[in-house]
N, C-alpha and C positions, 0 to 999 in steps of 0.2 A: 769695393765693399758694398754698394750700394746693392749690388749684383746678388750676395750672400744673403743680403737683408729681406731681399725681394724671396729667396727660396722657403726661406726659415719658416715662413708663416703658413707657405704650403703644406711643408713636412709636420710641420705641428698640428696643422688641420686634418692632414690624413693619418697622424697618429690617432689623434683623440678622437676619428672617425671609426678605427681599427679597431679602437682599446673597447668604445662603448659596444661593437660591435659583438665583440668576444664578452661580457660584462651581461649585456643582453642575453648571450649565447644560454652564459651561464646560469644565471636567474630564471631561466625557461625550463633549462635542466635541469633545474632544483626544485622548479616549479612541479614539472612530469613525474618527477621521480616521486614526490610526496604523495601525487595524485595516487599514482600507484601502488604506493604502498598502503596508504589507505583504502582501495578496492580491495585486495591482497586480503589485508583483515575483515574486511566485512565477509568479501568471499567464503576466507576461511570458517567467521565464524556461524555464517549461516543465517545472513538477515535475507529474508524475505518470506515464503510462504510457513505457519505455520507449522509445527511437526505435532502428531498426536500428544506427543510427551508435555508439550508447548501451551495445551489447551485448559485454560480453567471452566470450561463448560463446554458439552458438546448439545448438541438438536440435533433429534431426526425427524425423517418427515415420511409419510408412508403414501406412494404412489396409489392414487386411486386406478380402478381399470380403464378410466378415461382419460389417462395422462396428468391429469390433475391433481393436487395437494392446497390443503389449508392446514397450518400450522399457528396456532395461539397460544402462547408461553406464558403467565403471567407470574410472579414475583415480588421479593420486594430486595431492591440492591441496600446492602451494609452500607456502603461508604460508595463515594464518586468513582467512578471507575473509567479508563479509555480502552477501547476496543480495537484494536489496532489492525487485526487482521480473524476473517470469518472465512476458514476456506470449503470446499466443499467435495468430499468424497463419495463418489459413485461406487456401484458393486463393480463394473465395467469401465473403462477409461475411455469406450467409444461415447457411454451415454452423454447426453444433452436434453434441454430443455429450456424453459423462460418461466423467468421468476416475474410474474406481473408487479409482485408491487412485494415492497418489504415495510415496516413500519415498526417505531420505536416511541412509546408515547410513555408522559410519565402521568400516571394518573393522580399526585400531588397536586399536582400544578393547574391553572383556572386553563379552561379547555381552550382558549387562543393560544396556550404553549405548550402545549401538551406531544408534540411531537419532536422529541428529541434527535432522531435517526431514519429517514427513509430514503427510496429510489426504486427504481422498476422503469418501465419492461425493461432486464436483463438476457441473453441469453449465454446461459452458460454449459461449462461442461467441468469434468473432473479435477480440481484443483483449482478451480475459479477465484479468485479471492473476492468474495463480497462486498469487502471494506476498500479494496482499490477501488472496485470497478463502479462504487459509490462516489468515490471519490473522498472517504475519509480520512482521518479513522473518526470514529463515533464517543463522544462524553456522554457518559450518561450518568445523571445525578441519582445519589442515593437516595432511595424512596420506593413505594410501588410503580413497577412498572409494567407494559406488556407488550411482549414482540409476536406481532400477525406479519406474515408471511403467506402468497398463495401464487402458483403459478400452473404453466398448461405446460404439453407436449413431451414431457418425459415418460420414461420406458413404463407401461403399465406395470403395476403389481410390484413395483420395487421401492426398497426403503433406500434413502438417503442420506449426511448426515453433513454437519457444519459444525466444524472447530472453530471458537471461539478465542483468542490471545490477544494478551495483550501487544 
């Protein structure tokens, strides 16, 4: 009997080795599968760059013949707002350029806070998102604001534009 006793402990050990094994398997599988279906819908339903439909404000910006643009919007926001994504439509999908600097200031506020939103030198090209490549998205508090904007090396004489969504 001694013999028996001596097995048992094996066999049980390499069950409950097997079991958590399979247990594991499946917790992983279940794991995957959610992951996946949650990409699935986001896929489907279309997060990422904005669509014009998408856009509660759009800017454009008009190429000087030197490549260059400056752009100053000023405003006053209703209510707090997040920007979540600023994409940017060329006439062309080859065009490019660099945005030196972009700026988001809230002129309420005492001039040590006054900037809400910036980043630059960017370079970009059609479909760019602003607010990624910032590293956003942007809060901007309801008040007067003003977005300056300027950058070099785009296609002379062409207008630009940036969807604004949330």
């Amino acid at each position: 009997m001694a013999g028996m006793d001596s097995g048992l402990p094996a066999i049980t050990s390499t069950f409950i080795k097997e079991n958590s094994s399979v247990n594991l398997f499946k917790k992983l599988t279940r794991s995957l599968t959610a992951i996946a279906i949650v990409l699935m819908v986001f896929l489907a339903v279309g997060v990422g760059p904005a669509r014009a439909a998408d856009c509660f404000q759009t800017v454009k910006a008009n190429v000087q013949q030197d490549g260059t643009f400056a752009v100053k919007v000023q405003g006053k926001i209703p209510a707090d707002v997040r920007v979540g994504s600023a994409v940017l439509s060329f006439p062309a999908s080859s065009d490019k350029g660099t945005i030196e600097s972009i700026k988001i200031v809230d002129t309420d506020l005492p001039s040590y806070r006054q900037l809400e939103f910036g980043c630059g030198p960017l370079t970009v090209s059609d479909g760019t998102d602003l607010i990624t490549a910032c590293g956003g998205p942007a809060y901007l508090d309801k008040g007067n604001t003003i977005y300056k904007a300027f950058g070099s090396e785009f296609p002379p004489g062409e207008t630009f534009s940036v969807c604004l969504a949330k």
